[in-house]
C-alpha positions in Angstrom: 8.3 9.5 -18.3 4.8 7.7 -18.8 4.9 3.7 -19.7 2.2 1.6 -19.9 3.5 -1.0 -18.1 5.4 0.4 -15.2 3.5 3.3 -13.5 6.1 4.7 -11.0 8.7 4.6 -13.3 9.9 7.7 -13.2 13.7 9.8 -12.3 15.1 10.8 -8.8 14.0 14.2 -7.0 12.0 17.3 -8.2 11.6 18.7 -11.4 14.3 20.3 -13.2 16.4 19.0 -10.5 16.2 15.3 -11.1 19.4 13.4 -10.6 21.8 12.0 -13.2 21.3 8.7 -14.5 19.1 7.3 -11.4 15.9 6.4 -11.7 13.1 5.2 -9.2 10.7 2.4 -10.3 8.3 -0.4 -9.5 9.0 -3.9 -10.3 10.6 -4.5 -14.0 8.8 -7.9 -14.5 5.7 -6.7 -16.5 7.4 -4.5 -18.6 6.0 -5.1 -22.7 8.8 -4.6 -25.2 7.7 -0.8 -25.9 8.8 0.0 -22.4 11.1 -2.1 -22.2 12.8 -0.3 -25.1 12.8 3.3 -23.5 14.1 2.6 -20.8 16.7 0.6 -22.5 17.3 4.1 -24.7 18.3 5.8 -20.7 21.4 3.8 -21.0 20.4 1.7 -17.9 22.8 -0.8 -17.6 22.2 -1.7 -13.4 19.2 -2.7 -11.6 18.9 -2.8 -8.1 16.0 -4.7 -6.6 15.0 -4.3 -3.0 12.0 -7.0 -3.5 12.3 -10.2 -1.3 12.5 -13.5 -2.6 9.0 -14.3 -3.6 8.6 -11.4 -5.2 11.4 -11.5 -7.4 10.6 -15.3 -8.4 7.0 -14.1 -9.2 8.3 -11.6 -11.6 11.6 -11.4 -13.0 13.0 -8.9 -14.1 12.1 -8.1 -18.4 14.9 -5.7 -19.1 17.8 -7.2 -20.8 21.3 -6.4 -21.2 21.2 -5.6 -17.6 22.9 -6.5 -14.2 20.7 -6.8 -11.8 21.8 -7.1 -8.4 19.4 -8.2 -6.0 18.9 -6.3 -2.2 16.2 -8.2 -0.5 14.1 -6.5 1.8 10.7 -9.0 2.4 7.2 -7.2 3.0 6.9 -7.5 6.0 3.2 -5.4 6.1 2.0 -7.6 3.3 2.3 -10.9 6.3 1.2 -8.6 8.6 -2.2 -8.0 7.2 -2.4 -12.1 6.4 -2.3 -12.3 9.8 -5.2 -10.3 10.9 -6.9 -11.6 8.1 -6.3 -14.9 9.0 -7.6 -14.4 12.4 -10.6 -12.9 11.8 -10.0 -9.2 12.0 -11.0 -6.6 9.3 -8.1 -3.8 9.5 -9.3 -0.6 8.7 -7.1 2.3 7.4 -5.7 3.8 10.7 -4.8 -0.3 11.1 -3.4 0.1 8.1 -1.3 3.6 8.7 0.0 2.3 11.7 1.5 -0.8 10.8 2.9 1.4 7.6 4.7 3.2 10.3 6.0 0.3 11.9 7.4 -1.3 8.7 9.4 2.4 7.8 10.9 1.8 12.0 11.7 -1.8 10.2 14.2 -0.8 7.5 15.9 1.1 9.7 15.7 -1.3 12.9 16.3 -4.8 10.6 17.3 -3.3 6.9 20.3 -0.7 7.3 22.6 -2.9 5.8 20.5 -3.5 2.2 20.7 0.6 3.0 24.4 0.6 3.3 25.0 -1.6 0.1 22.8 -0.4 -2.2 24.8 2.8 -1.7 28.0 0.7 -2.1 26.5 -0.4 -5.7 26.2 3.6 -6.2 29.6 4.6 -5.3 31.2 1.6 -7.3 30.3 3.6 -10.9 27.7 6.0 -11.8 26.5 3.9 -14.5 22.7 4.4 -15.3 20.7 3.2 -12.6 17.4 2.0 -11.9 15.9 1.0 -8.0 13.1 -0.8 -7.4 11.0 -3.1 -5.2 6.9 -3.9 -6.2 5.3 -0.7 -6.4 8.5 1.5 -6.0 6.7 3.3 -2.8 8.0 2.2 0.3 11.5 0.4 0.1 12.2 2.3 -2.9 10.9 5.5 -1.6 13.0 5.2 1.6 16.0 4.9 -0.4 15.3 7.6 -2.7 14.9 9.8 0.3 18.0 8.6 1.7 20.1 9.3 -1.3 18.6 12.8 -1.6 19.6 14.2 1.8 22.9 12.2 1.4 23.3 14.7 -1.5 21.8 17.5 0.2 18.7 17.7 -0.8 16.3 20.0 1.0 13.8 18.4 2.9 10.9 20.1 0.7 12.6 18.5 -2.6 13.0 14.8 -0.6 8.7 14.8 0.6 7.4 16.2 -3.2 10.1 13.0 -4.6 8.3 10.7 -2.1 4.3 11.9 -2.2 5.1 11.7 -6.2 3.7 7.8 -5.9 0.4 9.1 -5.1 -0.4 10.7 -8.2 1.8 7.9 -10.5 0.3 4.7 -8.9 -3.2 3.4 -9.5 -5.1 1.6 -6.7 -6.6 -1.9 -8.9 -10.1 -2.1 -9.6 -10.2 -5.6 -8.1 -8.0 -6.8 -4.7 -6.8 -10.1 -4.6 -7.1 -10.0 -0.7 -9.7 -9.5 1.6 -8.6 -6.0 2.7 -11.9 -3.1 2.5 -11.5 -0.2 0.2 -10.5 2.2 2.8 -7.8 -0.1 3.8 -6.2 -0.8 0.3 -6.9 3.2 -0.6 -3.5 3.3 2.3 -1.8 0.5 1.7 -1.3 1.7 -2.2 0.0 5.1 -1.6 2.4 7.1 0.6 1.9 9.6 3.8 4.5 11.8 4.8 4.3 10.1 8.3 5.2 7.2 7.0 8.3 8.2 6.0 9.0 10.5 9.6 8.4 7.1 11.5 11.7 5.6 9.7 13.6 9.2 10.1 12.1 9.0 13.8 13.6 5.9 14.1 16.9 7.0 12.6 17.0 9.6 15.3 16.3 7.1 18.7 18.9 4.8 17.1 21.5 7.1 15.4 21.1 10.7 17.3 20.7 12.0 13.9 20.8 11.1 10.2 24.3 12.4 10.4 24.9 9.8 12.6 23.0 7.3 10.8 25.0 8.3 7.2 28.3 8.1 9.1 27.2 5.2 11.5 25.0 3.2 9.5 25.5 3.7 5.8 29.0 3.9 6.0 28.8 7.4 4.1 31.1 9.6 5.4 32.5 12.8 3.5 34.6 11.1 0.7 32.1 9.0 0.0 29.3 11.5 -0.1 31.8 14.1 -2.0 31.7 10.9 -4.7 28.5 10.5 -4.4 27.8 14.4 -5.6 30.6 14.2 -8.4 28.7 10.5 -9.8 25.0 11.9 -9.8 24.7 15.7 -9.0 23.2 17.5 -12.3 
């Protein structure tokens, strides 16, 4: 799936092994009617938006006939830069990686129960699906990753779902902020340690991601078993 408006639109895990009636996205508020159309010809009936407040009154969602429930997670990385910015410092891309790393610890340290309900929303019906926050990296790609090990995905299939935005999303010509080049060339894709700090953190918190499904997610066996019956190809 290619649209013109939505880049990282595209379903959940590897090919030919891509999950029934999910799909990943980034934000649904510049689709054009085209797109909008296709996507309506998936059947997708539920949206589930991680973006924070802002971002959702910024751009609403363009889809119609759908529910959208909303799951706000705020970017925190986005007031993060600002701040150095603001203060006079030019971050530069290991700047940029680290504080990445720090906002993956974040959805699992401040975010686990936007985790825990989006998978609520999943267990409730398997009706099509579509995720999202902005770009449909980071928040989006957490939960996708999530979901896929929840359903017993190999970790090989779970990284090649994730490092799938890099070759999907396109870094714009011209930045509306002051980052430099080499900065905005990591704050516009995905690195697997990005994704390994949150897991990390899942570990130092949870003792495992057994522990954090059971713990934190609420996903114990009958839920997962549901899971597996709702979305498994």
């Amino acid at each position: 799936m290619r649209f013109a408006s939505s880049s990282n639109f595209r379903g959940v895990g590897a090919d030919g092994a891509a999950l029934r009636n999910l799909y990943r996205s980034d934000h649904l508020g510049a689709l054009d009617a085209a797109d909008a159309a296709q996507i309506r010809a998936l059947g997708v009936t539920r949206v589930l938006d991680f973006r924070g407040v802002q971002e959702r009154s910024c751009a609403a969602c363009r889809l119609t006939g759908v529910t959208v429930h909303s799951l706000p997670i705020e970017p925190t990385i986005v007031l993060k830069l600002s701040g150095l910015l603001a203060g006079g410092h030019r971050p530069t891309a290991a700047d940029v990686a680290a504080h990445m790393q720090d906002t993956y610890r974040g959805f699992v340290r401040d975010n686990t129960p936007r985790f825990a309900e989006f998978f609520r929303h999943l267990l409730a019906s398997g009706e099509p699906t579509v995720f999202h926050c902005t770009a449909g990296k980071d928040r989006t790609g957490f939960a996708a990753a999530l979901l896929l090990k929840a359903l017993g995905a190999p970790d090989e299939e779970v990284m090649q779902d994730y490092l799938l935005t890099n070759d999907r999303l396109l870094l714009p010509e011209v930045s509306r902020s002051a980052l430099p080049r080499e900065a905005m060339q990591v704050l516009w894709r995905v690195q697997p340690a990005f994704l390994l700090a949150a897991l990390d953190e899942v570990d130092t918190r949870y003792g495992s991601l057994e522990g954090y499904f059971r713990e934190g997610l609420q996903l114990r066996e009958a839920e997962r078993a549901r899971l597996r019956s709702l979305y498994r190809p």
